[in-house]
C-alpha positions as CSV (number, residue, x, y, z in Angstrom):
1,X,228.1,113.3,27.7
2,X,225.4,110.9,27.0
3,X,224.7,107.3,27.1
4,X,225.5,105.2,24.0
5,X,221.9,103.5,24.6
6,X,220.3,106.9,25.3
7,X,221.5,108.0,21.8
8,X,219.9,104.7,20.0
9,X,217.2,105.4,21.5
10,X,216.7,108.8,21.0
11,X,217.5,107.7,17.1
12,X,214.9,105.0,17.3
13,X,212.4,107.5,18.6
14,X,212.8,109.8,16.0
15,X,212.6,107.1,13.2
16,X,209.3,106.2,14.9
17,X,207.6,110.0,14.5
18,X,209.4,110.2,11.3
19,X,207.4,107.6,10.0
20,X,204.1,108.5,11.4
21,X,204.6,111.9,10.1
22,X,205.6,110.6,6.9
23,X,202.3,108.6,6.8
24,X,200.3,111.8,7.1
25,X,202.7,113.8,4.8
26,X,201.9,111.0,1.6
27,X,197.9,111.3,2.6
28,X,198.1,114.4,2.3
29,X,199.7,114.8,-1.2
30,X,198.0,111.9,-2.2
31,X,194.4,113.2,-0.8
32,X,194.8,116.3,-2.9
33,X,195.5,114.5,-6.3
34,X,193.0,111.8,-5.5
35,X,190.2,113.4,-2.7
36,X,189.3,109.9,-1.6
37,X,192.3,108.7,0.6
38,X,192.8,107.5,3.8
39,X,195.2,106.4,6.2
40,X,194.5,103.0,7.4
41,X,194.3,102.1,11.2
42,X,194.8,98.6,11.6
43,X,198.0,97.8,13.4
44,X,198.4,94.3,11.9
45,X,197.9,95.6,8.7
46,X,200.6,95.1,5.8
47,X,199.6,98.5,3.9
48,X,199.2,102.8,6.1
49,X,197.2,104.0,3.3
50,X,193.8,103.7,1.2
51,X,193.3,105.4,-2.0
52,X,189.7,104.6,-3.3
53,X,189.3,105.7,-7.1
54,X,186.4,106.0,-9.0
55,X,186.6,104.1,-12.6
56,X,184.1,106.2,-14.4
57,X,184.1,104.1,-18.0
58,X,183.8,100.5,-15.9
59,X,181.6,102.1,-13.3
60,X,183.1,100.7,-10.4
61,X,185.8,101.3,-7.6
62,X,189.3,100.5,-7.5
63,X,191.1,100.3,-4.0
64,X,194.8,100.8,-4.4
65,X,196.5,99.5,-0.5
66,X,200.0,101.8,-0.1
67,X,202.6,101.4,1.7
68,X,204.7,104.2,2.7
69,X,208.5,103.7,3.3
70,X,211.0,106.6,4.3
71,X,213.8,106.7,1.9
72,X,216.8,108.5,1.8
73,X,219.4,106.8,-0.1
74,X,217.5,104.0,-0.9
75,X,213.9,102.0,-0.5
76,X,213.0,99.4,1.9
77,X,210.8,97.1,0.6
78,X,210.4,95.1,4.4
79,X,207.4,94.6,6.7
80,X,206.9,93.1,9.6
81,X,209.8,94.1,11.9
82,X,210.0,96.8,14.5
83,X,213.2,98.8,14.8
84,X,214.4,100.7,17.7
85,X,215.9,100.2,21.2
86,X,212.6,99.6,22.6
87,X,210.6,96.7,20.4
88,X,207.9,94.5,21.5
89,X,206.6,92.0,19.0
90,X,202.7,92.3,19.8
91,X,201.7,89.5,17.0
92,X,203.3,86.5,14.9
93,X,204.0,88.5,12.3
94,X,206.9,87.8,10.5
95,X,209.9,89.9,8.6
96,X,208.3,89.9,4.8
97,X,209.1,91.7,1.5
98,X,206.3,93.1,0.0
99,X,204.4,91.5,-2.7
100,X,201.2,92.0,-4.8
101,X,199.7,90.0,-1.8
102,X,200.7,92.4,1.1
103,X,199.8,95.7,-0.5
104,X,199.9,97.1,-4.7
105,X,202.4,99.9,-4.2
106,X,205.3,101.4,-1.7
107,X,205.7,105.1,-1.7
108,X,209.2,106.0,-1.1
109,X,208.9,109.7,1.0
110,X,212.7,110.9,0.8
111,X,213.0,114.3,2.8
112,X,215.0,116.8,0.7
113,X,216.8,118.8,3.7
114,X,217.9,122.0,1.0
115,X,214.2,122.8,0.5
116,X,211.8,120.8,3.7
117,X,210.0,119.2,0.9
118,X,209.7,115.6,0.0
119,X,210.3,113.0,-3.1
120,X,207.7,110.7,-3.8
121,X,209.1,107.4,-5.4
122,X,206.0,104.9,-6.5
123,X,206.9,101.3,-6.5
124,X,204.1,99.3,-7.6
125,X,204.6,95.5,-6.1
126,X,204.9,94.0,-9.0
127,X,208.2,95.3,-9.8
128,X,209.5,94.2,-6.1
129,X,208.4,91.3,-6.8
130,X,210.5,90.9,-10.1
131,X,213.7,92.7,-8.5
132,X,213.6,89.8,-5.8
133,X,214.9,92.3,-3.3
134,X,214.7,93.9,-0.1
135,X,215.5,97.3,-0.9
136,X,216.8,99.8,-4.3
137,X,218.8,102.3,-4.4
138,X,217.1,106.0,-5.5
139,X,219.8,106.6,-8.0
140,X,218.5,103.0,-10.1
141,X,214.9,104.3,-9.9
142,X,215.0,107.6,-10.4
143,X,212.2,107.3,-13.0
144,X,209.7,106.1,-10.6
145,X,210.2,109.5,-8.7
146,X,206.4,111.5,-9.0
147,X,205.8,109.5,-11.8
148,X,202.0,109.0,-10.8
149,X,201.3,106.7,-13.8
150,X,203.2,104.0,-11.9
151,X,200.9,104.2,-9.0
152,X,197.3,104.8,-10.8
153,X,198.4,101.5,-12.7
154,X,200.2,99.5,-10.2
155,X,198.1,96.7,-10.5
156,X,198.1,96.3,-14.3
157,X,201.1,93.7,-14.6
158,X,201.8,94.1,-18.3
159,X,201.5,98.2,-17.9
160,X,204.1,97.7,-15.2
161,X,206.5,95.4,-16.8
162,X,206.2,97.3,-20.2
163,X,207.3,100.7,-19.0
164,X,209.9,99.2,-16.6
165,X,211.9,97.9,-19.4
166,X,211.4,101.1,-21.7
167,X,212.5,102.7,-18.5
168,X,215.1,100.5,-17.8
169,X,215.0,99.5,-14.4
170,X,214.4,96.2,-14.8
């Protein structure tokens, strides 16, 4: 039988490669819709991913900074902490919610065991920001799953807050 601290950390293990897979699993899909995407590798940083679009009528480049959160049940909207048996704080970062400040949109990837596939679930900042809280249940944003207009506008504010309350979540 094995040792209660060998199965946490096993568990934290896992939730450490399921992450970093995740990571490359949202580039991925997100590099085919959008070509020019990257994953971003700066360990301090608050945001995994770069998605550089071209605005053809403004002539200009837009940088959209994701965040990419496994979700199962529900979204995480935290930064900052390590999980796991075996944490080491490296820096003075602190536990934070994301904000418009930290990174324009979280991408919930929720595994969907039936098929291997995955949910995408955008969450543009803004609408953390409004919800004032750490986390939301999938079942209350169920809107937000592949809906793609939420992230190529997550940084227009009255876009955001419009179609969130014809959408009803918040």
């Amino acid at each position: 039988m094995k040792d209660v601290n060998e199965n946490k950390a096993d568990r934290g293990k896992q939730a450490s490669i399921d992450g970093f897979a995740h990571e490359h699993i949202v580039v991925g899909i997100l590099m085919k819709k959008f070509q020019n995407v990257s994953l971003v590798d700066l360990p301090l940083s608050s945001y995994d991913i770069i998605i550089a679009r071209k605005i053809e009528e403004e002539d200009r480049e837009d940088i959209i900074r994701v965040q990419v959160k496994t979700a199962r049940k529900s979204i995480s909207f935290t930064g900052g902490t390590r999980g796991g048996v075996d944490r080491t704080y490296k820096s003075d970062v602190k536990s934070y919610i994301q904000s418009p400040k930290t990174s324009d949109v979280v991408v919930g990837i929720q595994p969907l065991e039936e098929t291997d596939g995955y949910s995408l679930y955008f969450v543009p900042t803004i609408l953390i920001e409004k919800w004032g809280t750490k986390s939301k249940s999938l079942n209350k944003i169920q809107s937000l799953k592949g809906n793609y207009d939420f992230l190529i506008n997550c940084k227009n504010h009255n876009y955001i807050l419009t179609k969130a309350k014809e959408l009803e979540i918040i």
